[in-house]
N, CA, C and O atoms as CSV, one atom per row, in Angstrom:
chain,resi,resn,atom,element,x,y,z
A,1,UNK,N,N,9.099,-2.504,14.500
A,1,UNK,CA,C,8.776,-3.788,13.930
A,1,UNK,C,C,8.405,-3.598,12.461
A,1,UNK,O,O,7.898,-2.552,12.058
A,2,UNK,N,N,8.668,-4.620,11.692
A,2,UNK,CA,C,8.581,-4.352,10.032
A,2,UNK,C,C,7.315,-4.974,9.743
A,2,UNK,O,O,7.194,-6.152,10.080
A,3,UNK,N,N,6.224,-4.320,9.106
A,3,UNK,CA,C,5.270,-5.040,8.271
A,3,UNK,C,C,5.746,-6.205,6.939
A,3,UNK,O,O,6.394,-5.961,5.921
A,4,UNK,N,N,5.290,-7.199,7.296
A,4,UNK,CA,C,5.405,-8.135,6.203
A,4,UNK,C,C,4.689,-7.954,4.302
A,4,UNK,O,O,3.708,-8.642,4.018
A,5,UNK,N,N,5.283,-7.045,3.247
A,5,UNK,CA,C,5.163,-7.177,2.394
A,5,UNK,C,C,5.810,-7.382,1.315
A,5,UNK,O,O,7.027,-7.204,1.364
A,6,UNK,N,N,5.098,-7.877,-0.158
A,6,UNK,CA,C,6.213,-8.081,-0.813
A,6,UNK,C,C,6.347,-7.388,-1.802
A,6,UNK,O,O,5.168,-7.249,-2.128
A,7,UNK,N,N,7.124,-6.659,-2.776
A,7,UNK,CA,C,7.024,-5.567,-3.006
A,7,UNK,C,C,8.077,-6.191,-4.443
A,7,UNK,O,O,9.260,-6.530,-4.405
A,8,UNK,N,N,7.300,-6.177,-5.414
A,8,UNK,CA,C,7.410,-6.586,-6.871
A,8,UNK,C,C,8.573,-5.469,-7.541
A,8,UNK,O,O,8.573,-4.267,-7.275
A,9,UNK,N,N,9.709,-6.258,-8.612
A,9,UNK,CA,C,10.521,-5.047,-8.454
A,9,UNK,C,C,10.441,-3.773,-9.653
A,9,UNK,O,O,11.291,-2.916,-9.896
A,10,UNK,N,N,9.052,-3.999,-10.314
A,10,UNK,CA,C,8.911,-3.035,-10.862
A,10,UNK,C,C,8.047,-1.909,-10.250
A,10,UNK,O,O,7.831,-0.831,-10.803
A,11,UNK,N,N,7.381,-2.450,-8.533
A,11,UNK,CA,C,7.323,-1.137,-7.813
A,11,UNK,C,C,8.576,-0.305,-7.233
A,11,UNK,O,O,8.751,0.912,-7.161
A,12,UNK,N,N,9.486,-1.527,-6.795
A,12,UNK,CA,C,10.814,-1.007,-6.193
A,12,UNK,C,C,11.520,-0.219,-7.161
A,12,UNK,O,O,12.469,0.439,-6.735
A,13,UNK,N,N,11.168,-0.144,-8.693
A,13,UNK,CA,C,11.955,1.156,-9.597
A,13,UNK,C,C,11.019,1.890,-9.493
A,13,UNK,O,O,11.463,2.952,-9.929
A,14,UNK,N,N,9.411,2.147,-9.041
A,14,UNK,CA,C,8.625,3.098,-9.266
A,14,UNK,C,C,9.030,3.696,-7.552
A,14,UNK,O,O,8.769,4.894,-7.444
A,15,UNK,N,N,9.512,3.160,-6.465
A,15,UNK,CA,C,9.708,3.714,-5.472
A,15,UNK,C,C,10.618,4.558,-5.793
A,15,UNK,O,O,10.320,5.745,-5.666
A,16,UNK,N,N,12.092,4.180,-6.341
A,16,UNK,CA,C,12.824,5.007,-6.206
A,16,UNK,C,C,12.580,6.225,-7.185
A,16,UNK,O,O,13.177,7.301,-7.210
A,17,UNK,N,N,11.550,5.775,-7.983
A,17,UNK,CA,C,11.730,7.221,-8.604
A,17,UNK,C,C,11.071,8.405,-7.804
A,17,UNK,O,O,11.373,9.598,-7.841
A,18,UNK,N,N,9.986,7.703,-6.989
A,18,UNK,CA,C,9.207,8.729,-6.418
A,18,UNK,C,C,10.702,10.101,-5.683
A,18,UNK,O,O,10.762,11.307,-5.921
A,19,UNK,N,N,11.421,9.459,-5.026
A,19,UNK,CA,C,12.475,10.163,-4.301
A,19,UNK,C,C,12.778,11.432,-5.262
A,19,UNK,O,O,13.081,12.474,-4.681
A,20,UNK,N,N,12.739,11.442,-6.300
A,20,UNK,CA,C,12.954,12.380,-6.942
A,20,UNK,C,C,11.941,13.688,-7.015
A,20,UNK,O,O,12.250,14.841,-7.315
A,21,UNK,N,N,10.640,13.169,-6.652
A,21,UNK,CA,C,10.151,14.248,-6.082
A,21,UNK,C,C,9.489,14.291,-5.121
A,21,UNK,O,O,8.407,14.877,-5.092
A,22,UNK,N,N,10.031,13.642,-4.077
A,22,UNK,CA,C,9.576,13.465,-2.537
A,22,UNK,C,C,8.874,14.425,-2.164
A,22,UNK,O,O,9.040,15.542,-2.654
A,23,UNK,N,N,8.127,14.225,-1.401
A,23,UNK,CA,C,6.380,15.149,-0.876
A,23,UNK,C,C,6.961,15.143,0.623
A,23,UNK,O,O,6.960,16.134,1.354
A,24,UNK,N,N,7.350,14.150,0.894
A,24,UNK,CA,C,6.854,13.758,2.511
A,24,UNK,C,C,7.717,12.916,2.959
A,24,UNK,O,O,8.017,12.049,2.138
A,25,UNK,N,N,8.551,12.809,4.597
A,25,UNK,CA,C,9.552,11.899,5.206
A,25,UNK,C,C,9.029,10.406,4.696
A,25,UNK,O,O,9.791,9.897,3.874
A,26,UNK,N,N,7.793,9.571,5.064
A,26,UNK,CA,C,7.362,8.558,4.609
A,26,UNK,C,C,6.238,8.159,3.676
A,26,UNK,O,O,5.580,9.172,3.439
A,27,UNK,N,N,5.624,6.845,2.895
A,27,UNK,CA,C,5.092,6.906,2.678
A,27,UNK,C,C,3.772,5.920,3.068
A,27,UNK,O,O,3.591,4.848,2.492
A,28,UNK,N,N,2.975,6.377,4.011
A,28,UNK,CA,C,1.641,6.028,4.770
A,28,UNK,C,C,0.999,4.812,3.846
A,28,UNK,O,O,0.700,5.255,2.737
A,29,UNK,N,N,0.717,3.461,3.989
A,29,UNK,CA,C,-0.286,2.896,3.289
A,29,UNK,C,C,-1.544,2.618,3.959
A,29,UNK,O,O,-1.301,2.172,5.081
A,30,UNK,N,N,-2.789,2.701,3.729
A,30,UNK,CA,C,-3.830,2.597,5.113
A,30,UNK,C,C,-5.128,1.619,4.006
A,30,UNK,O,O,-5.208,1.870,2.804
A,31,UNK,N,N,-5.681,0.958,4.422
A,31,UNK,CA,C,-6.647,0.376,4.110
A,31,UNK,C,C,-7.969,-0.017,4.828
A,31,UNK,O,O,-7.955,-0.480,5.969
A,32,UNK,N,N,-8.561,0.087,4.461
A,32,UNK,CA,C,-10.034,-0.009,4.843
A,32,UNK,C,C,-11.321,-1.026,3.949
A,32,UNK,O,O,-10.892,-1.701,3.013
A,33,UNK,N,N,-12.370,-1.079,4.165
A,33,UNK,CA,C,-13.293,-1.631,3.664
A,33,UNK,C,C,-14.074,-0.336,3.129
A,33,UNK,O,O,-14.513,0.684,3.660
A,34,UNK,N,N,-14.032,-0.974,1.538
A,34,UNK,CA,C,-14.564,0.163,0.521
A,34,UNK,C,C,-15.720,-0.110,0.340
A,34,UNK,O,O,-16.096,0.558,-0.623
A,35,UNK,N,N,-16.706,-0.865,0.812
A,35,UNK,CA,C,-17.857,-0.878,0.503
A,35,UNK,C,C,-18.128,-1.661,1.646
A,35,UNK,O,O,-17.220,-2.006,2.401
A,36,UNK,N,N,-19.857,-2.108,1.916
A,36,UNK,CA,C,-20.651,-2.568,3.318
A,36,UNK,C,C,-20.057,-4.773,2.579
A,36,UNK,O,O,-19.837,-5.720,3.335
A,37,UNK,N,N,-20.007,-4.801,1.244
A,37,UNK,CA,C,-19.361,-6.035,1.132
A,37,UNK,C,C,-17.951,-6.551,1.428
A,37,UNK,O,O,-17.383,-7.390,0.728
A,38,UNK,N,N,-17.555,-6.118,2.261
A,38,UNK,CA,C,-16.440,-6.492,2.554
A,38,UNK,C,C,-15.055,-6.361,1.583
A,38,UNK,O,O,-13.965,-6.581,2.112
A,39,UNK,N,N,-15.119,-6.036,0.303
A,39,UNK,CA,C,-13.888,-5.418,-0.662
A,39,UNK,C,C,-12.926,-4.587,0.557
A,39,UNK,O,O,-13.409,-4.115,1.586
A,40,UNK,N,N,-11.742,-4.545,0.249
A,40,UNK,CA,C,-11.006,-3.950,1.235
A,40,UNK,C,C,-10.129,-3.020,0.130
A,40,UNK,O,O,-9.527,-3.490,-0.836
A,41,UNK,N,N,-10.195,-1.645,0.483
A,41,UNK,CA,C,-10.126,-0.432,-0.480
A,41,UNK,C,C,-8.241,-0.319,0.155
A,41,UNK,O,O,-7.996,-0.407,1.358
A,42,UNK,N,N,-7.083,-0.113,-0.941
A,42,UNK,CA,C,-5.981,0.594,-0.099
A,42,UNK,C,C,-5.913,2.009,-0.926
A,42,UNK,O,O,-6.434,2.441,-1.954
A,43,UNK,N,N,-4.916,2.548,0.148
A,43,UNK,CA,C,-4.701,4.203,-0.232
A,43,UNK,C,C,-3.149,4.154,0.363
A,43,UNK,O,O,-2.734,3.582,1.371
A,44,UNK,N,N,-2.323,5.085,-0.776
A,44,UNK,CA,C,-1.060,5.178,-0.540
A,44,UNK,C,C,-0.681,6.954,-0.740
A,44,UNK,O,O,-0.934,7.438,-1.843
A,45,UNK,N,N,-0.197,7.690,0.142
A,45,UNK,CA,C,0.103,8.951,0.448
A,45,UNK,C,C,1.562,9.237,1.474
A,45,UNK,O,O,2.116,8.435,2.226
A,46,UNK,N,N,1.892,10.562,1.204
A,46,UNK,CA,C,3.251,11.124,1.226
A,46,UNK,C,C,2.726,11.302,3.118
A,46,UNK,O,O,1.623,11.692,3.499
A,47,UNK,N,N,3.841,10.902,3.965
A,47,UNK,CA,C,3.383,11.673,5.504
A,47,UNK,C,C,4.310,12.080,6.183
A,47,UNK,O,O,5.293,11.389,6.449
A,48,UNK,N,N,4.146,13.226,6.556
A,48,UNK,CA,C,5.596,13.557,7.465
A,48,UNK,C,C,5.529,13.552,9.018
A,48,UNK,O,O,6.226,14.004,9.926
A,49,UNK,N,N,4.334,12.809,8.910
A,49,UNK,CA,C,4.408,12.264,11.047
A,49,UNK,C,C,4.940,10.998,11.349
A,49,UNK,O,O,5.696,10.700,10.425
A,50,UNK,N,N,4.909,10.100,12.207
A,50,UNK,CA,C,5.160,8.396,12.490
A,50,UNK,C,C,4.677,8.279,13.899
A,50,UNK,O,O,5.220,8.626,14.948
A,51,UNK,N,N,3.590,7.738,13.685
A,51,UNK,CA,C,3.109,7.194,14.973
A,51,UNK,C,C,3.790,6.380,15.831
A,51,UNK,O,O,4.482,5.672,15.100
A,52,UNK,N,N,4.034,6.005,17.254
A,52,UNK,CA,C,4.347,5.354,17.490
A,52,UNK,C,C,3.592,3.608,17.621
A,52,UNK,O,O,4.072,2.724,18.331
A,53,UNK,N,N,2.858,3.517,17.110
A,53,UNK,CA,C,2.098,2.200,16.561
A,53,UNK,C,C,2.358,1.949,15.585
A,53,UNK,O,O,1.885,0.843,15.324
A,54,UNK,N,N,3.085,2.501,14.492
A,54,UNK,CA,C,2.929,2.653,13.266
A,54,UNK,C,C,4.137,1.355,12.677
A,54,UNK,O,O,5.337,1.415,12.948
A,55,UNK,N,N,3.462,0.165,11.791
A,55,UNK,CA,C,4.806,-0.896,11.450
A,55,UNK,C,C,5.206,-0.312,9.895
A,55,UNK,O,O,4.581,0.175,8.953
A,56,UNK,N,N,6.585,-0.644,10.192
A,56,UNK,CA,C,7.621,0.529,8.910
A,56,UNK,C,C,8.384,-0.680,7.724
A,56,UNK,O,O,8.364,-1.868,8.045
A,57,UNK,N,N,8.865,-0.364,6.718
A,57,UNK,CA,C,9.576,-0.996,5.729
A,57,UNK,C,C,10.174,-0.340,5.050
A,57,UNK,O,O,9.502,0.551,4.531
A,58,UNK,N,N,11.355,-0.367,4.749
A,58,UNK,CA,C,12.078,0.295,3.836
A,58,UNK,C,C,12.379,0.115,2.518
A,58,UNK,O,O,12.967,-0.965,2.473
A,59,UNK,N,N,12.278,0.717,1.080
A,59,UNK,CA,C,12.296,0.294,0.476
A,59,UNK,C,C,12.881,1.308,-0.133
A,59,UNK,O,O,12.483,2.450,0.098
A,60,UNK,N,N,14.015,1.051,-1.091
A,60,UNK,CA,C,14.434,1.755,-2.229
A,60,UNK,C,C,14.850,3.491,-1.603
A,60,UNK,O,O,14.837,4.505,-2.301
A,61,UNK,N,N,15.106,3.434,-0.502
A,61,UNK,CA,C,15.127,4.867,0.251
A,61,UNK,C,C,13.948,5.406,0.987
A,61,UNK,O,O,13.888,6.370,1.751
A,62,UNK,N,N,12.915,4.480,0.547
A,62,UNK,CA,C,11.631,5.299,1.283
A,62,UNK,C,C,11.161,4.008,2.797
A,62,UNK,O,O,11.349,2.797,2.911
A,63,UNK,N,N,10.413,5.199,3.850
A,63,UNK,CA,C,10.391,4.114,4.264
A,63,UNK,C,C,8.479,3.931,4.668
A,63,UNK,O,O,8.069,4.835,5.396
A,64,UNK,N,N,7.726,3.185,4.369
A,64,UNK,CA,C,6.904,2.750,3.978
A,64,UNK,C,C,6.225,2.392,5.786
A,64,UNK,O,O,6.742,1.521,6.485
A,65,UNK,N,N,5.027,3.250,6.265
A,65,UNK,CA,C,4.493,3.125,7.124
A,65,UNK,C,C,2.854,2.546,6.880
A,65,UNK,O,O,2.111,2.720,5.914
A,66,UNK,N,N,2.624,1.777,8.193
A,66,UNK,CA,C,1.220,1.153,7.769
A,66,UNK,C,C,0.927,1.217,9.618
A,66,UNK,O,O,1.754,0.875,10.463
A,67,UNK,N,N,-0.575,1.790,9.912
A,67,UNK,CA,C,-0.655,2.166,11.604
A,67,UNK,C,C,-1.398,0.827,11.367
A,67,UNK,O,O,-1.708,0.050,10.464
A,68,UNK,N,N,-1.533,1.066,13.094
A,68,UNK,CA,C,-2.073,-0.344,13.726
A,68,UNK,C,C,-3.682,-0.675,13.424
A,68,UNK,O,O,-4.097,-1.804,13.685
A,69,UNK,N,N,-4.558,0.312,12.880
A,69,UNK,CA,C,-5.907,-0.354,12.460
A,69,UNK,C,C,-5.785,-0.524,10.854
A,69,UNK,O,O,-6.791,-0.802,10.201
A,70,UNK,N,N,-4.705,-0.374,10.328
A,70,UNK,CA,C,-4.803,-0.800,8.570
A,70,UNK,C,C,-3.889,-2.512,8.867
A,70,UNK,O,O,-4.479,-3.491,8.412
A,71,UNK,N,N,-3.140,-2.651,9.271
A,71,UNK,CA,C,-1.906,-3.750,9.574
A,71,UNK,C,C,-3.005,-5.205,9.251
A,71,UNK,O,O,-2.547,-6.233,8.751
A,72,UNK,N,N,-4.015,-5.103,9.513
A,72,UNK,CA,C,-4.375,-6.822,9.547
A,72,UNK,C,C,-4.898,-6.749,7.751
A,72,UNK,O,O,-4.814,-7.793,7.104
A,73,UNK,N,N,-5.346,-5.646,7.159
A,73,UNK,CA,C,-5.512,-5.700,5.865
A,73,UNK,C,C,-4.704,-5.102,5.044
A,73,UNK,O,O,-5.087,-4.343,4.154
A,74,UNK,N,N,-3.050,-5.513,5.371
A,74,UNK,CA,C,-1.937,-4.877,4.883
A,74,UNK,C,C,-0.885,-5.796,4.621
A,74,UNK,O,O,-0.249,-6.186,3.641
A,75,UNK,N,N,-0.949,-6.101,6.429
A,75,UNK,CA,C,-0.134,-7.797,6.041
A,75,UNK,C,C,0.016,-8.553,4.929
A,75,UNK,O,O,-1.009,-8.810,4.299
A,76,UNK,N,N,1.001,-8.950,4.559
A,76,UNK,CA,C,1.319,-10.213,3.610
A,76,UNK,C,C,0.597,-9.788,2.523
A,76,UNK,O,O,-0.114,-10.638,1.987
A,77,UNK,N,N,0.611,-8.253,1.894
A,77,UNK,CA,C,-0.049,-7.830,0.398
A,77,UNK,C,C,0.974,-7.832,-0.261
A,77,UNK,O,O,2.015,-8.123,0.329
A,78,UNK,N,N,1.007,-7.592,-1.330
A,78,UNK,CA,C,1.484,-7.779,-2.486
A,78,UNK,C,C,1.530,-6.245,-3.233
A,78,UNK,O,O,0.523,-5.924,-3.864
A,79,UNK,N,N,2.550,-5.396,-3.183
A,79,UNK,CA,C,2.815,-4.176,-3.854
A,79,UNK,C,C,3.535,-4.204,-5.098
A,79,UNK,O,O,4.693,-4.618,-5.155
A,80,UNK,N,N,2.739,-3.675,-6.344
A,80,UNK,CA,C,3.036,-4.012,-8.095
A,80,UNK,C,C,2.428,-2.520,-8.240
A,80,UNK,O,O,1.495,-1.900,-7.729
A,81,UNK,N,N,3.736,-2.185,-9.487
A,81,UNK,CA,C,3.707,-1.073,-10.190
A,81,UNK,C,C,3.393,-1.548,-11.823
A,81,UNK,O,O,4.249,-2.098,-12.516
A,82,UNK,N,N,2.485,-1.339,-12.130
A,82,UNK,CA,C,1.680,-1.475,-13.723
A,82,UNK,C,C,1.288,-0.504,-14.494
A,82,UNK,O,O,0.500,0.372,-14.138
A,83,UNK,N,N,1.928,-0.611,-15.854
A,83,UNK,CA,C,1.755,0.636,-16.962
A,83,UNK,C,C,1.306,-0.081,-17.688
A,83,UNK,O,O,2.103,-0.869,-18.197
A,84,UNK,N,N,-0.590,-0.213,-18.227
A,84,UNK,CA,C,-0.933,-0.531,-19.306
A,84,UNK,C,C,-1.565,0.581,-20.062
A,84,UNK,O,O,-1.198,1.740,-19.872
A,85,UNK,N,N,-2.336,0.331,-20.761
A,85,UNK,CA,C,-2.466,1.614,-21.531
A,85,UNK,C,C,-3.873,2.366,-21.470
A,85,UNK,O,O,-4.281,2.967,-22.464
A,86,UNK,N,N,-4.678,2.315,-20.173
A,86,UNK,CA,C,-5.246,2.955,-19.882
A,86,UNK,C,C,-4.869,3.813,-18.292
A,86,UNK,O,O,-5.329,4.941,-18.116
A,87,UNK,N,N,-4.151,3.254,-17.402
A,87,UNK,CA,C,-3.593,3.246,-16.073
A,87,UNK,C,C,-2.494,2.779,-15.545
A,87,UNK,O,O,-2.149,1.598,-15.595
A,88,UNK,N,N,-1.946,3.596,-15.063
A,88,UNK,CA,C,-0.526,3.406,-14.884
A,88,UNK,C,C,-0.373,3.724,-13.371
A,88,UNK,O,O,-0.831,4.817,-13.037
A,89,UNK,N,N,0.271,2.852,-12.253
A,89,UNK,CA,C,0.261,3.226,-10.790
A,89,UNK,C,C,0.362,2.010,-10.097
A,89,UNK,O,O,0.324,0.915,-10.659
A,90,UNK,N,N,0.503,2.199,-8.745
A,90,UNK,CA,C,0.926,0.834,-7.778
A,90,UNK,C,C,-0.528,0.577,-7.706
A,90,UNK,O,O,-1.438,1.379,-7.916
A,91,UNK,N,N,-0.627,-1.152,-7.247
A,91,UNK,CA,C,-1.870,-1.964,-7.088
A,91,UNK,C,C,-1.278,-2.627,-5.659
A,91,UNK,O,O,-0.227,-3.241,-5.472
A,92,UNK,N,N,-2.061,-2.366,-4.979
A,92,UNK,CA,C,-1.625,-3.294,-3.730
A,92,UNK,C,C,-2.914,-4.319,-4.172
A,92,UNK,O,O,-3.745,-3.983,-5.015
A,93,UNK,N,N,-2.947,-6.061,-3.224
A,93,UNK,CA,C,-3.512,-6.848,-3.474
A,93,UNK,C,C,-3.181,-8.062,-2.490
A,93,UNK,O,O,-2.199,-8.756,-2.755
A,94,UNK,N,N,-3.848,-8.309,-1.526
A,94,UNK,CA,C,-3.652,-9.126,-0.303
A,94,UNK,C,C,-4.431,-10.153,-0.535
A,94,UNK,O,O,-5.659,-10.084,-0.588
A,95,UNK,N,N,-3.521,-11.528,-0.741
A,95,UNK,CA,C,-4.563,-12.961,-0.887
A,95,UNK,C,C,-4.707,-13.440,-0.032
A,95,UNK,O,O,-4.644,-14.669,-0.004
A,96,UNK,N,N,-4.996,-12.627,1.198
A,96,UNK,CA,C,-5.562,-12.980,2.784
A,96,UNK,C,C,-6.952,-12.144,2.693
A,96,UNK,O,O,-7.898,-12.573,3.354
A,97,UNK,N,N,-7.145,-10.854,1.830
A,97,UNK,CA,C,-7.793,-10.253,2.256
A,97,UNK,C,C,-9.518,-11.236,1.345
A,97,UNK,O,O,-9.457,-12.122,0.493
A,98,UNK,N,N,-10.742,-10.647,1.933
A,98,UNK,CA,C,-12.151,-11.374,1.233
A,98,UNK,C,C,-11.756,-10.574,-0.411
A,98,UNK,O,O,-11.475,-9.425,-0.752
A,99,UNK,N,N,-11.956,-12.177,-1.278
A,99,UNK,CA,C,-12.202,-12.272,-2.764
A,99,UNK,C,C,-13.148,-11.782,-3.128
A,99,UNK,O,O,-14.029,-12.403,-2.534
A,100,UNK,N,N,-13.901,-10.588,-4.115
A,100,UNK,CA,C,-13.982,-10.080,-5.140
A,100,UNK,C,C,-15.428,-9.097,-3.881
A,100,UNK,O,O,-15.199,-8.673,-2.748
A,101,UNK,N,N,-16.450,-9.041,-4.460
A,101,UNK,CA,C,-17.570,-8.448,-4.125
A,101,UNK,C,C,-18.555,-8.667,-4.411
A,101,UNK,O,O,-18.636,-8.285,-5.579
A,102,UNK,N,N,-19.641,-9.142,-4.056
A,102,UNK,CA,C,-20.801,-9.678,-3.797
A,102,UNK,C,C,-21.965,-8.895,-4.393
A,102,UNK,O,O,-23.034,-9.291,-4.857
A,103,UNK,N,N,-21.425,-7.593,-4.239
A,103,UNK,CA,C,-22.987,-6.678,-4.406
A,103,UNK,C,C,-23.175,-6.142,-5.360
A,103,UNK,O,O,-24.100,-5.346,-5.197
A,104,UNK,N,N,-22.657,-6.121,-6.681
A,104,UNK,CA,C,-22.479,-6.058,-7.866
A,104,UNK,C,C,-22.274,-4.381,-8.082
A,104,UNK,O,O,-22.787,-3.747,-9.003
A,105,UNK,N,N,-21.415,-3.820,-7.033
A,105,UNK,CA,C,-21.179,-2.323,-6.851
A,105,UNK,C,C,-19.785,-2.033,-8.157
A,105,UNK,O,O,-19.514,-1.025,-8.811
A,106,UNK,N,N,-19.298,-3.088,-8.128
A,106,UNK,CA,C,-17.677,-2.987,-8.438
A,106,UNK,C,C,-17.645,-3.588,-9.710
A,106,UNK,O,O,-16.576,-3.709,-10.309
């Protein structure tokens, strides 16, 4: 089954470049809650297992895994590749997930 994301196409040229120096069969996205306020933290890494829970997407040659306890804060995000001039890298960003942070950590 395919996870629902949408995937901006200046990540889809930063995907394919990754292929060029591929780490790993897929690439894992997992998310969690980064702090006790509810902010929801993502993390994107190279994996060469596949769960069988695990919902998949293909993109640009890669194919993009998310397991079954990241999926409800994964759903319907929004994947963007941005080069400004302090940081350069993918931003995931889910307008399902809780708005900003409360505890003045962030």
């Amino acid at each position: 089954m395919a996870v629902n994301l949408v995937i901006t196409p200046e990540a889809e040229k930063a995907f394919s470049a990754l292929l060029e120096d591929k780490q790993g069969d897929f690439v894992r996205i997992t998310a969690g809650q980064a702090c006790g306020c509810g902010r929801v933290g993502y993390q994107m890494q190279w994996e060469s297992d596949r769960s069988g829970d695990d919902q998949s997407l293909d993109t640009q040659g890669l194919t993009l895994l998310v397991d079954k306890d990241s999926l409800s804060l994964v759903e319907g995000s929004v994947i963007d590749y941005k080069k400004e001039s302090m940081s350069e890298g993918f931003f995931i960003s889910n307008p399902n997930a809780p708005a900003g942070c409360g505890c003045g950590g962030h």
